[in-house]
FIKOLDO-502127 format. One record per residue (C-alpha): y, x, z; residue number from 1; residue in one letter. Coordinates in pm, 1 decimal. Layout:
<sites>
((Y,X,Z),NUM,"A")
...
</sites>
This chain:
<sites>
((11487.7,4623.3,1299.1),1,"X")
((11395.2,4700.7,948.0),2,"X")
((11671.2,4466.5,736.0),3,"X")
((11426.6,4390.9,453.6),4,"X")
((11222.0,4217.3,683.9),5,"X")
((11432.6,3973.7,802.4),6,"X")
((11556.4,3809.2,489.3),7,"X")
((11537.0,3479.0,368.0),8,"X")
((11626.7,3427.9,-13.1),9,"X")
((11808.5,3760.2,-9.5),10,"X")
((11985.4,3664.7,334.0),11,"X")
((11993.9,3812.2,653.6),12,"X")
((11750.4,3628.2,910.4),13,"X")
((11637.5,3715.7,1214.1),14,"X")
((11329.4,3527.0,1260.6),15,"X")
((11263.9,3585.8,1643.3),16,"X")
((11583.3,3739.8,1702.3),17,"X")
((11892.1,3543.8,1915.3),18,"X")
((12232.8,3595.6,1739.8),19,"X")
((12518.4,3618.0,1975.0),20,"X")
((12891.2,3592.6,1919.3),21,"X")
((13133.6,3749.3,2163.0),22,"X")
((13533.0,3731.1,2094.7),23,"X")
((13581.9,4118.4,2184.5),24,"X")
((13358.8,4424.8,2232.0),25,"X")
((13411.3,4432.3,2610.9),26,"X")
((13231.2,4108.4,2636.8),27,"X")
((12972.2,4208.0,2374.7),28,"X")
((12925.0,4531.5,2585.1),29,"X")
((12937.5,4343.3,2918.7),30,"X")
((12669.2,4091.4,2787.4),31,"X")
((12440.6,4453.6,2660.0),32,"X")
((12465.4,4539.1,3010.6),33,"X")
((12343.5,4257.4,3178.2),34,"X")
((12084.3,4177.1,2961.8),35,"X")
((11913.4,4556.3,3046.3),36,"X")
((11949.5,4389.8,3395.5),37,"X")
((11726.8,4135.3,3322.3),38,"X")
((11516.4,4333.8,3225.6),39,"X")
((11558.9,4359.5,2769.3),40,"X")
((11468.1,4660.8,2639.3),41,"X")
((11759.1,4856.6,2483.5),42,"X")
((11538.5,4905.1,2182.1),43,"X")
((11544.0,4499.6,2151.8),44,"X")
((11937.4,4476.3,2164.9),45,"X")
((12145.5,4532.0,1827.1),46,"X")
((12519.9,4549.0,1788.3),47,"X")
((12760.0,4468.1,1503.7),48,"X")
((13129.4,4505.6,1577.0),49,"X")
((13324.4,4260.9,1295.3),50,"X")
((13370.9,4539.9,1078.4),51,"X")
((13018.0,4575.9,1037.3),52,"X")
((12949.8,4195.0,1063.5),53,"X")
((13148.6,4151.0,786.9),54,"X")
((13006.2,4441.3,575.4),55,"X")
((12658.3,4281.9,611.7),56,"X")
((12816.1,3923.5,549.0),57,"X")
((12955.0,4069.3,223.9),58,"X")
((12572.8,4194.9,118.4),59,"X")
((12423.2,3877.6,198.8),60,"X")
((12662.0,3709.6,-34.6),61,"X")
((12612.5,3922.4,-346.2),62,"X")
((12262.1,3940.5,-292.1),63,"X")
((12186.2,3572.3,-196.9),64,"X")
((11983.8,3389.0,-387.3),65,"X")
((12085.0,2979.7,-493.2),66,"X")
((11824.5,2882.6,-290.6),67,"X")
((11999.0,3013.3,-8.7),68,"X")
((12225.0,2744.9,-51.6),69,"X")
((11966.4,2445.7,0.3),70,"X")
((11870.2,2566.8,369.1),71,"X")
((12151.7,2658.7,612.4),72,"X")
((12118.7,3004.0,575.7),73,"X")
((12437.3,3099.9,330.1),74,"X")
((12636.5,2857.8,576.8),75,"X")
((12554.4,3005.2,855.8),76,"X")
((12660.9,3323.0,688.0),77,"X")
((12974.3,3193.3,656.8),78,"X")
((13063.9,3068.4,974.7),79,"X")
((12954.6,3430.9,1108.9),80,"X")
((13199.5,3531.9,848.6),81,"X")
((13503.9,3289.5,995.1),82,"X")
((13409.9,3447.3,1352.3),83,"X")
((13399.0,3790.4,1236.9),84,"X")
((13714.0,3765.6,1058.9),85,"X")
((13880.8,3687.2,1421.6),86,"X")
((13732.9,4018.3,1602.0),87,"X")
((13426.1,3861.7,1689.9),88,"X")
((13130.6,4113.9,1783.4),89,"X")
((12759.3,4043.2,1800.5),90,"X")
((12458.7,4117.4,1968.1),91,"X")
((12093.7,4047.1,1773.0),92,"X")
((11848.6,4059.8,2054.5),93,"X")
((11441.8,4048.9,2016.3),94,"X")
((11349.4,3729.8,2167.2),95,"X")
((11006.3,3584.8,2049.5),96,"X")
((10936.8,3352.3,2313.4),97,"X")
((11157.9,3082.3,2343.2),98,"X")
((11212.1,3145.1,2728.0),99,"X")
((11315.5,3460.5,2644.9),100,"X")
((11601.9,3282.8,2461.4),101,"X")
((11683.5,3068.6,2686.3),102,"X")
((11716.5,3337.3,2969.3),103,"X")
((11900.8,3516.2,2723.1),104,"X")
((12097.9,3242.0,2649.8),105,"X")
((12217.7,3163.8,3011.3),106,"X")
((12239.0,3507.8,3054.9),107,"X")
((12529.6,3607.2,2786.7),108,"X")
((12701.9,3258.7,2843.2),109,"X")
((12937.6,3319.6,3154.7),110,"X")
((13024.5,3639.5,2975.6),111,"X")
((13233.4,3468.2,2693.7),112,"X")
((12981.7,3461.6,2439.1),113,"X")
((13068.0,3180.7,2169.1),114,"X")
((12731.1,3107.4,2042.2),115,"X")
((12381.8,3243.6,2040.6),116,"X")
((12141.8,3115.8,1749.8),117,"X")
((11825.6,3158.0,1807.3),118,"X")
((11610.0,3241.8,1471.4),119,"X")
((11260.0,3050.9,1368.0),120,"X")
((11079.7,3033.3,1050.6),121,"X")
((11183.9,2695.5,967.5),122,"X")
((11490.1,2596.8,1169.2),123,"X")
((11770.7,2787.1,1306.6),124,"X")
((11844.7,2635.3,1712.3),125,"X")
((12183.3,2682.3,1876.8),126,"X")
((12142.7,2757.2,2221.9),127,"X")
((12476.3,2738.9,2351.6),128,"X")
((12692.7,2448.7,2407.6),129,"X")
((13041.4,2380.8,2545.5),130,"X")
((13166.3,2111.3,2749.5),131,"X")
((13461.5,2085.4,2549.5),132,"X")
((13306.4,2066.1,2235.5),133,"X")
((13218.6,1749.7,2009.7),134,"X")
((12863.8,1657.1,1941.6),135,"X")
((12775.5,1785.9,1650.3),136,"X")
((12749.8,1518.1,1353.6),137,"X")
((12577.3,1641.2,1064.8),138,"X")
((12502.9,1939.3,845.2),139,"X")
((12382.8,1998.5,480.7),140,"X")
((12401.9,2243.5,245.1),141,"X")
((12713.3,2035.3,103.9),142,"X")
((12900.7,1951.1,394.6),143,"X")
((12790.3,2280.9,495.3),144,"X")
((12792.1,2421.4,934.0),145,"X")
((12890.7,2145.1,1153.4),146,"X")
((13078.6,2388.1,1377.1),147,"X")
((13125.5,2099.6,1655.2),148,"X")
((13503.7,2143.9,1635.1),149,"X")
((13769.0,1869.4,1636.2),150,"X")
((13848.2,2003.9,1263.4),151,"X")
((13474.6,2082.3,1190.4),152,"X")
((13586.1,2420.1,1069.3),153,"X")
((13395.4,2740.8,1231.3),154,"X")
((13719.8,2928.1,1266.0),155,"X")
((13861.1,2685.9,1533.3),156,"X")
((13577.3,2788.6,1751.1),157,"X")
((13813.4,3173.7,1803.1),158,"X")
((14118.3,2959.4,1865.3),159,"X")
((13952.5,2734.6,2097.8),160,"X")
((13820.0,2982.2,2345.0),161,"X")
((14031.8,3344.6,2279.8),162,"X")
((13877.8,3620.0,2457.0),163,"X")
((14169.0,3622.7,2691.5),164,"X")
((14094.5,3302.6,2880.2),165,"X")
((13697.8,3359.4,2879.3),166,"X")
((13553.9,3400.1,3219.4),167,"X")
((13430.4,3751.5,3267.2),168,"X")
((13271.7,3749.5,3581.2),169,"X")
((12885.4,3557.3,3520.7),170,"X")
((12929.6,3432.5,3899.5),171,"X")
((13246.8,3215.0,3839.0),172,"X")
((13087.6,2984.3,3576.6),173,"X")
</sites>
């Protein structure tokens, strides 16, 4: 994935690639796994561990642009940023279909992932939700991610759901 490409006023998007937040590596690796058994390419599967989240979190910020600000895109950014700063890793996989995603989606879910974004030219879509979580309210550029936490604040998503008490096995869900 060429990184130039997939910019969007100097930050890092996607566009037809699912974004997927793990609390650990072993999940992240578990979730690789199972997506080459349904059948994604290993070509189409990228990995960040935090330390290299964070790295490319601290590019986007110097080189985002203000009108990064007016679409979600430096929020988002930044609630990556509150994830990575717990240990979170990531997994950016190809997906342009959206029942790709989906599959994707369900696929990665019963393996602890947190959240997987799927990336479009004009929105951003979340494609996992949790029982336990609020509905989600309202976002804007000012009252920036609406995490769909009690406190609203991205980081509560890591101490919500530690990688300890995740499910592991995809059959127990």
């Amino acid at each position: 994935m060429d990184q130039e490409e997939h910019t969007s006023f100097g930050v890092f998007k996607p566009v037809g690639h699912t974004v997927i937040s793990f609390p650990s590596a072993e999940q992240a690796d578990a979730a690789r796994t199972a997506l080459g058994r349904l059948g994604v390419a290993g070509d189409a599967i990228l990995s960040y561990t935090d330390r290299e989240m964070l790295t490319q979190i601290d590019r986007d910020i110097q080189a985002a642009s203000p009108l990064a600000s007016i679409g979600q895109e430096k929020n988002l950014v930044l609630a990556h940023k509150a994830l990575a700063e717990k240990g979170y890793h990531w997994l950016i996989v190809h997906t342009p279909e959206d029942e790709l995603a989906q599959q994707v989606a369900a696929c990665v879910k019963p393996l602890g992932a947190e959240r997987a974004q799927l990336y479009g030219h004009f929105i951003i879509e979340e494609l996992i939700t949790h029982a336990d979580a609020p509905p989600q309210v309202a976002e804007s550029p000012d009252r920036k991610l609406d995490s769909a936490t009690p406190s609203g604040r991205e980081e509560e998503r890591a101490e919500l759901r530690p990688a300890e008490t995740r499910r592991q096995d995809p059959h127990s869900a």
